[in-house]
C-alpha positions as CSV (number, residue, x, y, z in Angstrom):
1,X,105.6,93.4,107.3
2,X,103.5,95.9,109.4
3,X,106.7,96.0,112.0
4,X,109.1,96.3,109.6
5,X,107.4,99.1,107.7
6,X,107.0,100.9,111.0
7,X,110.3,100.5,111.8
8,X,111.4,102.5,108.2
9,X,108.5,105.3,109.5
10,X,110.5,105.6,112.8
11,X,113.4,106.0,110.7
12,X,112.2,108.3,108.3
13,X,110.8,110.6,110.7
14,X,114.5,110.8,112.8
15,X,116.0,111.4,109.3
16,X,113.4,114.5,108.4
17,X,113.8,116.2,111.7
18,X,117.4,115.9,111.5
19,X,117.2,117.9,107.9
20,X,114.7,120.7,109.7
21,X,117.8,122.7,110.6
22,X,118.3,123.4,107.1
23,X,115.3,123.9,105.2
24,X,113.1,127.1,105.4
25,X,109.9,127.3,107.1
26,X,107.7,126.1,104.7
27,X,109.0,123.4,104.1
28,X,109.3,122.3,107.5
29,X,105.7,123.0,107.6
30,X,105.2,120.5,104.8
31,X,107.5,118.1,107.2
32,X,105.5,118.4,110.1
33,X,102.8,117.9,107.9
34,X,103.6,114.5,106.7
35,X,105.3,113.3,109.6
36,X,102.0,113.4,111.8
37,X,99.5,112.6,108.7
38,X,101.9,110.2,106.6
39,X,100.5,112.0,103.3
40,X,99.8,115.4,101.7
41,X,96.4,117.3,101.4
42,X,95.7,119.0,98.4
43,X,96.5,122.4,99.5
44,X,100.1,121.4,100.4
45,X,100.6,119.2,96.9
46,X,99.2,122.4,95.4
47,X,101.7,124.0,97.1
48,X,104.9,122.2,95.8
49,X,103.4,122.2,92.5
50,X,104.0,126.3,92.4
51,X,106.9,126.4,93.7
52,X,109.4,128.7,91.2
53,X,112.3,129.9,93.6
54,X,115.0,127.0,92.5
55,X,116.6,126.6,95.6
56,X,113.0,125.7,97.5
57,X,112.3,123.3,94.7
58,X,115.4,121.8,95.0
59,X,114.8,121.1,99.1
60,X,111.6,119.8,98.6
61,X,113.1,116.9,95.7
62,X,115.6,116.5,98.0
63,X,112.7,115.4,100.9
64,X,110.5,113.5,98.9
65,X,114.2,111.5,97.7
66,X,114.5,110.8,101.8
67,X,111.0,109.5,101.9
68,X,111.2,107.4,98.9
69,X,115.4,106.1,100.0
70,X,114.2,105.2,103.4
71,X,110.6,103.6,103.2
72,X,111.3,101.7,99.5
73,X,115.0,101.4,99.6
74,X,117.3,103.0,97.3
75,X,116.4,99.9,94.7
76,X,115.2,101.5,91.1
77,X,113.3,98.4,90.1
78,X,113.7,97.8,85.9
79,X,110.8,96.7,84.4
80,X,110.8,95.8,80.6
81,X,108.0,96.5,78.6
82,X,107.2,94.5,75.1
83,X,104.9,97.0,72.9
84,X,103.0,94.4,70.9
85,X,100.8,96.3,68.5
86,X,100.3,99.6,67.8
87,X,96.8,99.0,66.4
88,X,94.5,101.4,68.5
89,X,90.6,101.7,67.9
90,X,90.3,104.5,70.1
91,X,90.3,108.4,69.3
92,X,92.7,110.2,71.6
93,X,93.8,113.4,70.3
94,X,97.3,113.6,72.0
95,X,98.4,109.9,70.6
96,X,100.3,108.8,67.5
97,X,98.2,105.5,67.3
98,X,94.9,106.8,67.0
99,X,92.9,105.3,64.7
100,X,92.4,107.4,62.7
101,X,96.4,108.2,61.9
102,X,97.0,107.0,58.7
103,X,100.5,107.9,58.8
104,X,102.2,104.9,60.8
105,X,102.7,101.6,59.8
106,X,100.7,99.1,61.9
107,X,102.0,96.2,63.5
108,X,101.4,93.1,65.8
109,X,103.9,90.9,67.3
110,X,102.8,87.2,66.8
111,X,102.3,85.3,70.4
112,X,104.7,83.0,70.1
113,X,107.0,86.1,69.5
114,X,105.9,88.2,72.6
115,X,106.7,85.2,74.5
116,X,110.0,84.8,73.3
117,X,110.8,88.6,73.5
118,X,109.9,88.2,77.4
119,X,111.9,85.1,78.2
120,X,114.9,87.0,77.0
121,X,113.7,90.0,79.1
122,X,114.2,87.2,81.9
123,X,116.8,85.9,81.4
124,X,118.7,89.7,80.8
125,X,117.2,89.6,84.9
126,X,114.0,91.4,84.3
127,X,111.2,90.6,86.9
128,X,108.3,92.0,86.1
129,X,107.3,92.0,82.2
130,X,104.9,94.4,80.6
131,X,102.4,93.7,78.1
132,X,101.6,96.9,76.0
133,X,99.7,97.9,73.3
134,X,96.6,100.1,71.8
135,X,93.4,99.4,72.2
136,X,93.5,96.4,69.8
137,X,90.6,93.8,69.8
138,X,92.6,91.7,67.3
139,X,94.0,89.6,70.4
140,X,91.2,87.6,71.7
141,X,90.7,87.7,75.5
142,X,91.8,83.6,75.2
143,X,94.9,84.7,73.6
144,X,95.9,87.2,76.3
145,X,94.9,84.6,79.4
146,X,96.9,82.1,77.4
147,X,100.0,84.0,76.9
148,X,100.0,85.8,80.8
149,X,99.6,82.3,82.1
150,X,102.6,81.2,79.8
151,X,104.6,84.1,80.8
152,X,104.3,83.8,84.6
153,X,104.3,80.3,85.1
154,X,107.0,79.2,82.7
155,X,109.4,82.2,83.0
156,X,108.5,82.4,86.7
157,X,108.1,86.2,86.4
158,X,105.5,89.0,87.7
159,X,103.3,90.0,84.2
160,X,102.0,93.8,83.8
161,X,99.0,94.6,81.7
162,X,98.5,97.7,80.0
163,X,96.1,97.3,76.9
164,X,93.6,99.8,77.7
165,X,90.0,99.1,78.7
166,X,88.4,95.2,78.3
167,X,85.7,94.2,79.6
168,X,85.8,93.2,84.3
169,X,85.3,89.2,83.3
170,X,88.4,89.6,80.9
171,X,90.5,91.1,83.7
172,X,89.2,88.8,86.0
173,X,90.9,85.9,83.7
174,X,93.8,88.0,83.3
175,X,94.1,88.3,86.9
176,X,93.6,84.3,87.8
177,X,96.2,83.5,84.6
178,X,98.8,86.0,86.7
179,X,99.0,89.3,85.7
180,X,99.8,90.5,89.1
181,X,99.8,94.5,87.7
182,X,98.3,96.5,85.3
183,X,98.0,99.9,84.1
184,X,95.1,102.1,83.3
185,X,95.9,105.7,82.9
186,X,93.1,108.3,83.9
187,X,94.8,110.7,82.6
188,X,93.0,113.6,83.9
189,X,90.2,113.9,86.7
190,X,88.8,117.0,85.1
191,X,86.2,115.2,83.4
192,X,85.3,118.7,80.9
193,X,89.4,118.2,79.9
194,X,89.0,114.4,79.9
195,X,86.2,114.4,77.6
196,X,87.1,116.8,75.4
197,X,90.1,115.2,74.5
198,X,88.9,111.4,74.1
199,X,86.0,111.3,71.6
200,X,85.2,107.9,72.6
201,X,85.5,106.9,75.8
202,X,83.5,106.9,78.6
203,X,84.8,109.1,82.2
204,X,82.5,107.6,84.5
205,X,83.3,104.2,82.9
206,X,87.4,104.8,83.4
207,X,87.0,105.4,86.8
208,X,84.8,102.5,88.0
209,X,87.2,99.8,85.3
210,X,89.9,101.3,88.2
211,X,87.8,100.7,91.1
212,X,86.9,97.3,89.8
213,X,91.1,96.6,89.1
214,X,91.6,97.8,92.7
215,X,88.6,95.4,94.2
216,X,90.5,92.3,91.8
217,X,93.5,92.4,93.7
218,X,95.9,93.9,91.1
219,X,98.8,96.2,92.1
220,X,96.9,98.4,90.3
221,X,98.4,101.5,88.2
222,X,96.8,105.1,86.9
223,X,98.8,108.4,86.2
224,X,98.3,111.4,84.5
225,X,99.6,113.4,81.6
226,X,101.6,116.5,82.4
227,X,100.5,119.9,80.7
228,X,97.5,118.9,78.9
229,X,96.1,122.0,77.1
230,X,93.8,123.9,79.3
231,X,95.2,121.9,82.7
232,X,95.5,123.6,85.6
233,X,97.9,123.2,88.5
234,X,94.9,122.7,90.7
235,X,94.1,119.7,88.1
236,X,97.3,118.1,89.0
237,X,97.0,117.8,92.4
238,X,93.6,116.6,92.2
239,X,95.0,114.4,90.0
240,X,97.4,113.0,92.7
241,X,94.1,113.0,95.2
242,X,92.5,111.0,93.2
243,X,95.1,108.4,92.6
244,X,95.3,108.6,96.7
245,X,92.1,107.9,97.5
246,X,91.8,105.4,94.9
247,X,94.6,103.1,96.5
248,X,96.2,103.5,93.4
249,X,99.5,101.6,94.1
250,X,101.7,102.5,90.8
251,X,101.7,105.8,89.5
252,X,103.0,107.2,86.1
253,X,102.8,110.2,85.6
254,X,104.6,112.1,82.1
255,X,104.8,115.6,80.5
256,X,102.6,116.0,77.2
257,X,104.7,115.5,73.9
258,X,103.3,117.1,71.3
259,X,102.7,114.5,68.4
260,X,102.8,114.9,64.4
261,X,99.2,114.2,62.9
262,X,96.9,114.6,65.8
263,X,94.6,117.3,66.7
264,X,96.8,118.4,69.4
265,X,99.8,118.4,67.4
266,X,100.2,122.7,67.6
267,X,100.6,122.6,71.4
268,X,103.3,122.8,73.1
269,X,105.0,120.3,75.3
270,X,104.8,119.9,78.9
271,X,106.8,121.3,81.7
272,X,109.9,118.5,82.5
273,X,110.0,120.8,85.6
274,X,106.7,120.9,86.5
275,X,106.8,116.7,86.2
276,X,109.4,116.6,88.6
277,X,107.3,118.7,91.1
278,X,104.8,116.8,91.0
279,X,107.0,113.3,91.7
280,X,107.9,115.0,94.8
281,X,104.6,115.9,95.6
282,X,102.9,112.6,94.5
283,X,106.0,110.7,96.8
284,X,105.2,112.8,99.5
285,X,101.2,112.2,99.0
286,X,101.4,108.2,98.4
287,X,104.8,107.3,100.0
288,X,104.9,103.8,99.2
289,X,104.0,104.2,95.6
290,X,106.1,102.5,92.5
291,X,106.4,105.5,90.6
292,X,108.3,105.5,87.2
293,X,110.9,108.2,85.9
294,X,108.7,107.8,82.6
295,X,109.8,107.5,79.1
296,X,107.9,110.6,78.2
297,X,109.8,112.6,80.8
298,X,112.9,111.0,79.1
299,X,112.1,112.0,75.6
300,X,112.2,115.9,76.6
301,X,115.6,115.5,78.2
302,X,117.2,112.4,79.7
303,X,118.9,113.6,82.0
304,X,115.9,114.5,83.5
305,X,114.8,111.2,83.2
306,X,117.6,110.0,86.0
307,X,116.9,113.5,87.9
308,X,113.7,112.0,88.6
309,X,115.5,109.4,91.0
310,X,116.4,111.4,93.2
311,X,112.9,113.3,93.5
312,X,110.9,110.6,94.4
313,X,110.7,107.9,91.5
314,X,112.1,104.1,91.6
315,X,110.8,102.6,88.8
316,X,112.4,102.8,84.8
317,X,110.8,101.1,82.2
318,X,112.9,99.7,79.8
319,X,112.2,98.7,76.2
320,X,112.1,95.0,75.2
321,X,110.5,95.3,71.6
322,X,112.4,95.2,68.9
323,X,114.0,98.3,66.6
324,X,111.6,96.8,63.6
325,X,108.1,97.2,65.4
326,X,109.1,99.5,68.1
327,X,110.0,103.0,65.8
328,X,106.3,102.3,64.7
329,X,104.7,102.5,68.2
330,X,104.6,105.8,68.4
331,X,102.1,107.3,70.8
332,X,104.2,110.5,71.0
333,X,107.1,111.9,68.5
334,X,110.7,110.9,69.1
335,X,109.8,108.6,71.9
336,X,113.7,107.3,73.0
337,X,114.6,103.6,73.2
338,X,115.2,103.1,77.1
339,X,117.9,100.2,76.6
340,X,118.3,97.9,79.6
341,X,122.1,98.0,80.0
342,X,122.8,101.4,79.5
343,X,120.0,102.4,81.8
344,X,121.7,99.9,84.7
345,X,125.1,101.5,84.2
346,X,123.8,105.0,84.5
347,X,121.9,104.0,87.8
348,X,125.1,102.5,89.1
349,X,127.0,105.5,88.3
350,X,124.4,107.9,90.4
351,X,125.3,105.5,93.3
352,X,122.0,103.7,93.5
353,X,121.0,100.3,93.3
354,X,119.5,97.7,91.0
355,X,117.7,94.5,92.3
356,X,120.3,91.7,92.4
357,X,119.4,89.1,90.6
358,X,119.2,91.8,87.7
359,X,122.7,92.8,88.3
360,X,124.0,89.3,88.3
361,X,122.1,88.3,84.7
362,X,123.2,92.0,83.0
363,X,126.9,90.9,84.4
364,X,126.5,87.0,82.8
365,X,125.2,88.6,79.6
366,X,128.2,91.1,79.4
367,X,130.8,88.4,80.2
């Protein structure tokens, strides 16, 4: 593996100073850069992040789309995702499932459901399943171990956890049953933003769960949220320092969505443009990162969505739950269905690749 991933580095950097010939100065400074160093510092990342001239912006998507095309392939890997409740004791005020909105109608997805929900994710040629929901105790830790074990070991597939914080022994189970990833947003590293927007939960706390993921073995996953009110460019970027240092392996990272019936519910959204900088600089900072085109990014404008491919991201997350619980899992307003099929084609048509055992399933299913 070591060989073969310096082989792709010797590769990569032939590629990038081939392309110096036609990029201005700064970015070839930002080349140079990661060519001897194999990252970003946070002055560089801060950098790329205030980039407005178009045609700069559109140089540097265009190298973190090199980096991520030669060191991970040009595979965008589908994951599907099963959101199975939308019960949520927590307090956040950007999300349409707090606890304290009224408004929604509240669901969960029996077990035996969620299970059968995934094995048709599987057999569509989904491998990797994720297990979503709020912050809902009603699921006993028993329950979850029971249901990850099920899910890998019958259906043969990688399971994804993102259910918020649980206690290091129950991710410890969760980790020997199979869950192989799991999610755990920080959100934002400015702990006076952080804490001003989540009532309830604990910084110092988030950040050591992380740590403890990390230490567990899990492919583990953080991100941030894009245009959080009072956030900072300089936040961003040490957002994507953080996630750096922090050998955070999958990074998701999505514009703020204003959301009916939550204290933040006036603001406005986040920049799609801004989110796509900081793909490219987050590529360029952790280049072997999974990195999703996110859903959120999506629900501004799609096509943005599938921009996001070519500026660093190879990861979609598509949407197993079904129509009748899944237009009542809303953490944000107007979040879109990401349907598999229609997501493959699209990816087909930019002249990129699926994996193939999910291209031969999706062309069985269609036959």
């Amino acid at each position: 593996m070591v060989i073969i991933i310096s082989k792709r580095f010797e590769k990569l950097t032939k590629r990038l100073v081939d392309i110096k010939t036609e990029m201005p100065e700064e970015i070839n400074k930002i080349i140079d850069y990661f060519i001897k160093n194999k990252t970003l510092d946070y002055e560089k990342i801060l950098w790329i992040l205030s980039l407005k001239d178009e045609v700069i912006k559109e140089k540097i998507f265009k190298v973190a789309d090199i980096v991520n095309k030669i060191l991970n392939t040009d595979i965008v890997t589908l994951k599907g995702v099963i959101e199975f409740s939308n019960y949520c004791k927590k307090s956040c005020y950007y999300c349409g499932i707090r606890v304290q909105n009224e408004e929604i109608n509240r669901y969960r997805i029996p077990i035996n459901e969620i299970f059968q929900i995934a094995k048709n994710g599987v057999e569509m040629g989904l491998t990797t399943i994720i297990l979503q929901s709020g912050e809902d105790d009603n699921y006993s830790d028993d329950e979850l171990e029971a249901l990850i074990y099920k899910i890998h070991h019958e259906l043969k597939t990688a399971v994804s956890i993102s259910i918020g914080e649980r206690s290091k022994k129950a991710y410890e189970r969760f980790r020997k049953a199979g869950a192989s990833k799991v999610l755990l947003k920080h959100e934002i590293i400015n702990r006076k933003i952080f804490e001003s927007i989540h009532p309830d939960k604990d910084y110092d706390l988030r950040i050591k769960l992380l740590d403890h993921l990390v230490d567990l073995g899990y492919i583990t996953g953080s991100g941030n949220i894009i245009g959080l009110p009072g956030q900072t460019l300089e936040d961003i970027a040490k957002d994507i320092i953080f996630m750096k240092e922090h050998n955070i392996k999958m990074i998701g990272m999505g514009p703020f969505i204003s959301t009916h019936n939550t204290p933040l519910e006036n603001y406005k959204n986040g920049s799609a443009e801004l989110t796509l900088k900081a793909y490219a600089a987050t590529r360029l900072a952790i280049p072997y990162a999974q990195m999703p085109a996110t859903t959120a990014l999506g629900t501004i404008d799609r096509k943005y969505q599938f921009k996001a491919l070519n500026c660093g991201c190879n990861v979609i997350m598509v949407n197993l739950t079904p129509d009748k619980y899944r237009e009542n899992y809303n953490i944000y307003d107007e979040k879109i269905k990401v349907d598999l099929i229609e997501t493959a084609k699209e990816i087909i048509n930019m002249g990129l690749s699926i994996p193939p055992y999910t291209l031969r399933n999706l062309f069985i299913k269609e036959a």
